[in-house]
C-alpha atoms as a printed R data frame, in Angstrom:
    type eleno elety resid chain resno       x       y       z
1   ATOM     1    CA   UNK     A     1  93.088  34.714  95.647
2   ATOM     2    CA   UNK     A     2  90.248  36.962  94.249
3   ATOM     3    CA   UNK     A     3  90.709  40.713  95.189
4   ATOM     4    CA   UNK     A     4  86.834  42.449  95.273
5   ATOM     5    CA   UNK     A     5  87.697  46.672  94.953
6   ATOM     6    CA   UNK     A     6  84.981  48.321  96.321
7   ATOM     7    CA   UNK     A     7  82.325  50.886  94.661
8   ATOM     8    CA   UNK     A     8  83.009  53.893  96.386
9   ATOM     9    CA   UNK     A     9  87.004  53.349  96.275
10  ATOM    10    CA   UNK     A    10  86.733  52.867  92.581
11  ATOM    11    CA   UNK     A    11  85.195  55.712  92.508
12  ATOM    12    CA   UNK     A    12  87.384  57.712  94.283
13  ATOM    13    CA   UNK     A    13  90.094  56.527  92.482
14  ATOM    14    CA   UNK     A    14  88.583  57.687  89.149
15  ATOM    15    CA   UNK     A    15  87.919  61.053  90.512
16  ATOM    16    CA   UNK     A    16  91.324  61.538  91.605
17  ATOM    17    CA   UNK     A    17  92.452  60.320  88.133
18  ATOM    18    CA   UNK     A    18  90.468  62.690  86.484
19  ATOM    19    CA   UNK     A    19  91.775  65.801  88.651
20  ATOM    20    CA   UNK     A    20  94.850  65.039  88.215
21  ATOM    21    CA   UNK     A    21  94.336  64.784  84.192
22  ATOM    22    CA   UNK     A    22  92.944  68.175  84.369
23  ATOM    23    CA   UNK     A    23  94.957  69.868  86.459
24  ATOM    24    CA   UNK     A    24  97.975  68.671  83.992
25  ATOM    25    CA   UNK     A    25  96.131  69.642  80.964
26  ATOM    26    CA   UNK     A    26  95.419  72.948  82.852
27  ATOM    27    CA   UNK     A    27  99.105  73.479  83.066
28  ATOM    28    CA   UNK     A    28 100.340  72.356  79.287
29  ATOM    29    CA   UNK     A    29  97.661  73.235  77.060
30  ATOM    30    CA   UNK     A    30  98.134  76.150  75.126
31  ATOM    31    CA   UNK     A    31  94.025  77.867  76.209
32  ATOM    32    CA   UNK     A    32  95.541  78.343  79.094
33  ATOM    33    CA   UNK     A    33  98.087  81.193  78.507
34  ATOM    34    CA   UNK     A    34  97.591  84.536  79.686
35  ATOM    35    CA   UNK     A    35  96.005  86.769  77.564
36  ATOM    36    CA   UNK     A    36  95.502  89.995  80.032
37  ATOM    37    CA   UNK     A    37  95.471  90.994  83.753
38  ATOM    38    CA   UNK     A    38  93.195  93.278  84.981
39  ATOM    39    CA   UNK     A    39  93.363  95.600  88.151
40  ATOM    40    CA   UNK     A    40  90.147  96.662  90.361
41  ATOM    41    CA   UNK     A    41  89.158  99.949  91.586
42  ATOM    42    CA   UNK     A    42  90.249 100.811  87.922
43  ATOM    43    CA   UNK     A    43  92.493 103.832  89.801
44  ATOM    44    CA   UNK     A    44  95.263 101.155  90.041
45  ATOM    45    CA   UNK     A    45  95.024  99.992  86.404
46  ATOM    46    CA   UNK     A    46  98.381 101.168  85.596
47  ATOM    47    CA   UNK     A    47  99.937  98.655  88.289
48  ATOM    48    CA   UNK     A    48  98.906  95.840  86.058
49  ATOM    49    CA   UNK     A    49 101.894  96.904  83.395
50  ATOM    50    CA   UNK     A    50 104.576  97.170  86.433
51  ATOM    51    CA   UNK     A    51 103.478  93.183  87.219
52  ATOM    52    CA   UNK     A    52 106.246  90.643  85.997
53  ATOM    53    CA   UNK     A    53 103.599  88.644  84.578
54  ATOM    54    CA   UNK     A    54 103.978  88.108  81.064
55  ATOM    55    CA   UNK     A    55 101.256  87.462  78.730
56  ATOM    56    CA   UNK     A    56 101.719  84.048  76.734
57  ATOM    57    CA   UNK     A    57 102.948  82.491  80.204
58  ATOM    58    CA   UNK     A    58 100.651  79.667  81.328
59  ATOM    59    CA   UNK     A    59  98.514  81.209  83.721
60  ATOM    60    CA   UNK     A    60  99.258  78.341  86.493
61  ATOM    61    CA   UNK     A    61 102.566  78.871  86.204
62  ATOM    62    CA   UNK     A    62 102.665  82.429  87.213
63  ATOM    63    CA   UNK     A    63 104.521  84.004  89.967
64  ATOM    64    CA   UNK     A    64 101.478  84.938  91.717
65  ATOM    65    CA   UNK     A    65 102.625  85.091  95.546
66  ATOM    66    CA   UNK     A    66 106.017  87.461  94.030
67  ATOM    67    CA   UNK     A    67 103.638  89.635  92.307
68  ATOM    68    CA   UNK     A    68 101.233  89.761  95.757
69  ATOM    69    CA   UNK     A    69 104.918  90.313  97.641
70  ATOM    70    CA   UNK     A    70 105.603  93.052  95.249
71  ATOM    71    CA   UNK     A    71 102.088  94.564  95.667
72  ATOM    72    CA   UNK     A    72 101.727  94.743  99.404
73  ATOM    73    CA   UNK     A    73 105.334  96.406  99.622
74  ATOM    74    CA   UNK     A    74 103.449  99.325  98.612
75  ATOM    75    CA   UNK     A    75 102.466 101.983 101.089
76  ATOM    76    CA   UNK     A    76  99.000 102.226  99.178
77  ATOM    77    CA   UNK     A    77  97.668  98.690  98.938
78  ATOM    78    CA   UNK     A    78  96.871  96.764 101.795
79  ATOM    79    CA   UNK     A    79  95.073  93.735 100.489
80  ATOM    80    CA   UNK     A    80  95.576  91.549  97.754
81  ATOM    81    CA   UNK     A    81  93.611  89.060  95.947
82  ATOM    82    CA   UNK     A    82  93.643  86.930  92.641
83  ATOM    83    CA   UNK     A    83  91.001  85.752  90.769
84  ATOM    84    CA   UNK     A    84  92.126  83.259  87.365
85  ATOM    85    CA   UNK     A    85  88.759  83.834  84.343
86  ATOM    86    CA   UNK     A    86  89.800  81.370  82.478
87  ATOM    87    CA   UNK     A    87  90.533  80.316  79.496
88  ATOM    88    CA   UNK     A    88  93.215  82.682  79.736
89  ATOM    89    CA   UNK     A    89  92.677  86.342  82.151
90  ATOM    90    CA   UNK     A    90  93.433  87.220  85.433
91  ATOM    91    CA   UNK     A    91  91.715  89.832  88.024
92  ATOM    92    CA   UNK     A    92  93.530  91.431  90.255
93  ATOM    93    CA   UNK     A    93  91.399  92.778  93.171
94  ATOM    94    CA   UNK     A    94  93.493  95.545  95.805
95  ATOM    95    CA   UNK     A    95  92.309  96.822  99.047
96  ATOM    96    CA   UNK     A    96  89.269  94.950  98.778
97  ATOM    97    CA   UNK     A    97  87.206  95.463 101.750
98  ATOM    98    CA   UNK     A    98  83.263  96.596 103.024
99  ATOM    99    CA   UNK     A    99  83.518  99.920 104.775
100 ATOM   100    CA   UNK     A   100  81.950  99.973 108.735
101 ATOM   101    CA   UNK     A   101  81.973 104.012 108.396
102 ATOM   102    CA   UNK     A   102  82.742 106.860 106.440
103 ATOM   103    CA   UNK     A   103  84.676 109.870 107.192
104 ATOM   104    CA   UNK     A   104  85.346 112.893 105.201
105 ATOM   105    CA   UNK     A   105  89.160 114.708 104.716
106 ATOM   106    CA   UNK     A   106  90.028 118.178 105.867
107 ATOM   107    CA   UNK     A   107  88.692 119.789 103.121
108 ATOM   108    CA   UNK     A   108  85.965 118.606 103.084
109 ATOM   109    CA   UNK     A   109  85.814 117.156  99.695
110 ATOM   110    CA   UNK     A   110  86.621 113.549  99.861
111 ATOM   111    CA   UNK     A   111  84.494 110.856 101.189
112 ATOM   112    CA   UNK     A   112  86.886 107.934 102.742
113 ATOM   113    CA   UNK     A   113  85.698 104.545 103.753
114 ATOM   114    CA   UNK     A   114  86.855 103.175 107.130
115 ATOM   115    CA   UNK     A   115  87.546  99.301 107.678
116 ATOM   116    CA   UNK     A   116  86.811  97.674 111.244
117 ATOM   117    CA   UNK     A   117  90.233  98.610 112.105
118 ATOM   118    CA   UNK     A   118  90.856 101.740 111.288
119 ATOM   119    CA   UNK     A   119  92.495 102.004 108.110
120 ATOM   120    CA   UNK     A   120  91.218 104.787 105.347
121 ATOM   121    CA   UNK     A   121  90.518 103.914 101.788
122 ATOM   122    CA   UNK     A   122  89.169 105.019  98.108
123 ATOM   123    CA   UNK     A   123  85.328 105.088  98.911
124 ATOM   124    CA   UNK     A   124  83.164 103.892  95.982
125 ATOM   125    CA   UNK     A   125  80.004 105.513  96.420
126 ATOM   126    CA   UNK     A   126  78.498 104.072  93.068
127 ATOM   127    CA   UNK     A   127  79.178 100.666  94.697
128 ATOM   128    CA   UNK     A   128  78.284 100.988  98.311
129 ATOM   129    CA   UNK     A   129  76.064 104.282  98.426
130 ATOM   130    CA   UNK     A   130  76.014 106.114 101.923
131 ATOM   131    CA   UNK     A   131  74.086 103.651 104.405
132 ATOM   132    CA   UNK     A   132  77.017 104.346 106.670
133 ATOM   133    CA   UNK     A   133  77.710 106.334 109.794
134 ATOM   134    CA   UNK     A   134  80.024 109.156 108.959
135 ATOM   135    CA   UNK     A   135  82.595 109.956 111.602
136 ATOM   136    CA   UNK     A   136  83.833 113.146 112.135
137 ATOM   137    CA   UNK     A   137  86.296 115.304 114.007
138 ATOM   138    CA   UNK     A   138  89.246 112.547 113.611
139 ATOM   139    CA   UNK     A   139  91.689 114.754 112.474
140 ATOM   140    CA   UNK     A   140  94.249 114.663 110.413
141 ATOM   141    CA   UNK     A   141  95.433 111.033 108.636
142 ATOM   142    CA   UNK     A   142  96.394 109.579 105.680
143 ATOM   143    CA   UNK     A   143  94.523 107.321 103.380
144 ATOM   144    CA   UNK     A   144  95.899 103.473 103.614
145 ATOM   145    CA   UNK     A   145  97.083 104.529 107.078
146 ATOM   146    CA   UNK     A   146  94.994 103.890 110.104
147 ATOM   147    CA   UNK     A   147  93.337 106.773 111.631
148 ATOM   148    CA   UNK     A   148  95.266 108.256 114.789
149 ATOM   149    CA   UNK     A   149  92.458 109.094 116.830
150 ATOM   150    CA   UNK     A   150  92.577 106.050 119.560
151 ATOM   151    CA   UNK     A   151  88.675 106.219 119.673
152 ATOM   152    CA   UNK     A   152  88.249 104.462 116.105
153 ATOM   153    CA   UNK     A   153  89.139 101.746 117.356
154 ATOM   154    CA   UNK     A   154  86.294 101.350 120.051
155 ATOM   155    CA   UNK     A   155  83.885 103.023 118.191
156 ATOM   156    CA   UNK     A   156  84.374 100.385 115.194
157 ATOM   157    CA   UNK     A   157  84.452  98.058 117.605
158 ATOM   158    CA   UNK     A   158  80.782  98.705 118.784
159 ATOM   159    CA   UNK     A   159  79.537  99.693 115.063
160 ATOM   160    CA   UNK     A   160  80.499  96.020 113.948
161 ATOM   161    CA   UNK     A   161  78.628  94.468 116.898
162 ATOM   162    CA   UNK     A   162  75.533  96.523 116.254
163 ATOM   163    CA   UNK     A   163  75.354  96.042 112.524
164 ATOM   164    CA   UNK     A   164  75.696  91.709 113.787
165 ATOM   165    CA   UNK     A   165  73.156  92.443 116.589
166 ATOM   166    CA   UNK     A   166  70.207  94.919 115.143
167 ATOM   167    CA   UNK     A   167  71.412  96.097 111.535
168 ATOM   168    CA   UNK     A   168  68.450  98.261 111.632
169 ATOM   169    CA   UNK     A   169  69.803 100.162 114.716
170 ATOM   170    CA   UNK     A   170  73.285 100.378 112.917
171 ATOM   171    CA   UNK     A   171  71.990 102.264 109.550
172 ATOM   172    CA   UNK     A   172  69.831 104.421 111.735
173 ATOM   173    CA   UNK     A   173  73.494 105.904 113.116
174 ATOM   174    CA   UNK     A   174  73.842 108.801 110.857
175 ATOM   175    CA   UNK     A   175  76.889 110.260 112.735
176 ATOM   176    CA   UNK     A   176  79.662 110.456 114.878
177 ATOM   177    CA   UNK     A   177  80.973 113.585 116.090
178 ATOM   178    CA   UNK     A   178  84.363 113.154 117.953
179 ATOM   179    CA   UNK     A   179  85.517 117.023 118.484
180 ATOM   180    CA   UNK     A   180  85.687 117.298 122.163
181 ATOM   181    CA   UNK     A   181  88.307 115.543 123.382
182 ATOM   182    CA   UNK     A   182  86.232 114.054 126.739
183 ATOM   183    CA   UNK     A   183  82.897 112.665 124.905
184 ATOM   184    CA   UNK     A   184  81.183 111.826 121.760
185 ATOM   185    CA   UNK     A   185  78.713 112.724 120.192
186 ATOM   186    CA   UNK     A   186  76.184 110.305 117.955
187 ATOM   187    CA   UNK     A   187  73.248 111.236 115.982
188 ATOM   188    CA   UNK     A   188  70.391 108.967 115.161
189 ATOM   189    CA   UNK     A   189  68.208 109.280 112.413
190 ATOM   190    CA   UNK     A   190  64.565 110.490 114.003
191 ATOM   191    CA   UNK     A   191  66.045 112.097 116.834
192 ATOM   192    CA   UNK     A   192  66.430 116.153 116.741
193 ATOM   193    CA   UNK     A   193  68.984 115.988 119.843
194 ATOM   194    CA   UNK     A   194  72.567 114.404 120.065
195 ATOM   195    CA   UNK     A   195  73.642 112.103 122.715
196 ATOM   196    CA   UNK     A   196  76.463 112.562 124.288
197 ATOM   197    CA   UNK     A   197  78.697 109.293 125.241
198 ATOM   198    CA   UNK     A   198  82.188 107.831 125.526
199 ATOM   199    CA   UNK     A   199  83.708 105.888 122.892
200 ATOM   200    CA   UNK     A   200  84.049 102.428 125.278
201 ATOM   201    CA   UNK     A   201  80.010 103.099 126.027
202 ATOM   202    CA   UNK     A   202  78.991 103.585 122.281
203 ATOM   203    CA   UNK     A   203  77.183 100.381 121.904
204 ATOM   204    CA   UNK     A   204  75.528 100.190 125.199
205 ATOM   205    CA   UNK     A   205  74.380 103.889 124.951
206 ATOM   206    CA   UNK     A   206  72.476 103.497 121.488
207 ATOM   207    CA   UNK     A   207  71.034 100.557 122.682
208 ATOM   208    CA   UNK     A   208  70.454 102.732 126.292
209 ATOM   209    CA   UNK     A   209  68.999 105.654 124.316
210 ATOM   210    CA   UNK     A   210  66.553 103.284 122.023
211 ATOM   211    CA   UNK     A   211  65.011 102.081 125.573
212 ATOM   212    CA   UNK     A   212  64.075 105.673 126.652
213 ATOM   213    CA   UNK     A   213  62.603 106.851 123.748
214 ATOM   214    CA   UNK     A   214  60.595 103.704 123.065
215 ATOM   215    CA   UNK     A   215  59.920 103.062 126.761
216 ATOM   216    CA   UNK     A   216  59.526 106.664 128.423
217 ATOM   217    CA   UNK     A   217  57.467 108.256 125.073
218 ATOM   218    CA   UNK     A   218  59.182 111.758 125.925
219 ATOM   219    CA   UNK     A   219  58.493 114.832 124.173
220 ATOM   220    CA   UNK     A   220  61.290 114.868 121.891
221 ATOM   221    CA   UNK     A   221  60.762 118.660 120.734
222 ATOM   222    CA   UNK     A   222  61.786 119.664 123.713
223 ATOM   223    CA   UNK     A   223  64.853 117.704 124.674
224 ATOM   224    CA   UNK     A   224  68.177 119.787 123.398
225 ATOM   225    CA   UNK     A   225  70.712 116.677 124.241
226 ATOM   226    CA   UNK     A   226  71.126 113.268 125.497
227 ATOM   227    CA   UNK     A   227  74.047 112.685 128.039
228 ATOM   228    CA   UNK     A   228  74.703 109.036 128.889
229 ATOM   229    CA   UNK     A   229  78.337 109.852 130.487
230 ATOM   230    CA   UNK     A   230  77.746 108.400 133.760
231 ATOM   231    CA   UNK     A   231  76.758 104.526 134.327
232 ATOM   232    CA   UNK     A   232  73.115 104.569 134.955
233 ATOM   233    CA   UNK     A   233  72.137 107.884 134.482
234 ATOM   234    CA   UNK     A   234  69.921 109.003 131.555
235 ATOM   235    CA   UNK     A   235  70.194 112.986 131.498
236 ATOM   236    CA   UNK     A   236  68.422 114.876 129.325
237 ATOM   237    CA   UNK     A   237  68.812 118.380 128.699
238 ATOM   238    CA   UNK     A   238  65.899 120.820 128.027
C-alpha cells in the first residue's frame, strides 16, 4: 500500500516542527536570560527592583502573571502589561491608557488625564499634548481612583462617541464646566458664549448647537449663552 502525504500537510507539519524547535531553544539557550527589566512612565522605575524577577533567569520562564498579581494589588496601578525585547530585556508598561479628558486638581497645579471610565492618572503632556477637553468643577478625588462626580460617567460616555463619530467636533470641545449642581456647562472653540446642558444630553446638544450656528448664521457677538435644557428648545440668551 503506497501512502501519498500531501503538500500543504507536509508543510504544516514542518512549520509546526520548526515552532516547536524554537520555542525550546527559546527556553534553554543561554541569549535568552534576563539581562534587565524596565518600568514605563519612568515615575515607577523603582518598582522594577521590588519585582521577584531575577536577572540570569530565562526570560520564558519568569513568573510573569505573580509579578502582574503583585502589581495590580497596588492601590496606584491599574493596568499591567509585558512586553519581552529580546535577546534578553523586559518592559514593563503600568497604567497604560489614552486619556478622553483632562482635569486639573484643587490647586490648580496638576494636569490629570481621565480614562473613558472615570479613573484619574499621571498625565504626560510631552506625549499626548492638550487636544483634550478639560473638565472642571469635579471636586475633590484621588488619582488611580475614579472620579466621584456621577456625571463623568455620562459625559465620557458622549466624549467617546463624538471623538468615533466627528473627531473634529470632539477636539473643538475645549471645556467642561460642571459647578452647578443642575446643568453643565461646555465651551467650544469659536464660540464666545457657553451652552448650557445636562450631562445625559451632552452629545446630542453639541451636535444640537453645531446645527444652529451653521444653519441659523446668528450674530454670535451678541448671544451671552446657549441653554439646551429642555428637549427641543434652542434658547439663547442676549
Amino acid at each position: 500500500m503506497n501512502l501519498k502525504v500531501r503538500k500543504p500537510f507536509l508543510y504544516m507539519l514542518l512549520a509546526t516542527l520548526l515552532i516547536g524547535t524554537t520555542l525550546v531553544s527559546f527556553k534553554y539557550l543561554h541569549a535568552f536570560q534576563l539581562k534587565s527589566v524596565t518600568v514605563a512612565p519612568e515615575y515607577f522605575a523603582e518598582t522594577a527592583g521590588e519585582l521577584d524577577l531575577p536577572t540570569g533567569e530565562n526570560l520564558f520562564s519568569l513568573p510573569v502573571k505573580k509579578a502582574m498579581d503583585d502589581l495590580l494589588n497596588r492601590r496606584h496601578i491599574l493596568s499591567v502589561t509585558f512586553d519581552y525585547e529580546l535577546p534578553g530585556r523586559v518592559r514593563i508598561n503600568l497604567n497604560e491608557t489614552r486619556p478622553l479628558a483632562l482635569t486639573i486638581s484643587d490647586d490648580g497645579r496638576i494636569v490629570y488625564s481621565l480614562d473613558r471610565y472615570g479613573y484619574l492618572y499621571h498625565f504626560d503632556t510631552a506625549k499626548y499634548g492638550f487636544d483634550y477637553p478639560v473638565i472642571t468643577g469635579i471636586g475633590k478625588c484621588r488619582i488611580y481612583e475614579r472620579a466621584g462626580d456621577s456625571r463623568i460617567k455620562l459625559i465620557l460616555a458622549a466624549l467617546e462617541r463624538l471623538k468615533d463619530d466627528d473627531i473634529d467636533l470632539y477636539l473643538a470641545v475645549s471645556g467642561i464646566d460642571l459647578s452647578k449642581v443642575g446643568y453643565i456647562s461646555v465651551y467650544l472653540d469659536g464660540l464666545p458664549f457657553a451652552v448650557l446642558t445636562c450631562a445625559g444630553s451632552l452629545y446630542e446638544s453639541i451636535i444640537q448647537t453645531r446645527q444652529f450656528v451653521l444653519g441659523t448664521r446668528p450674530d454670535l457677538e451678541n448671544i451671552k449663552k446657549l441653554d439646551l435644557r429642555s428637549d427641543g428648545l434652542i434658547i439663547a440668551v442676549k
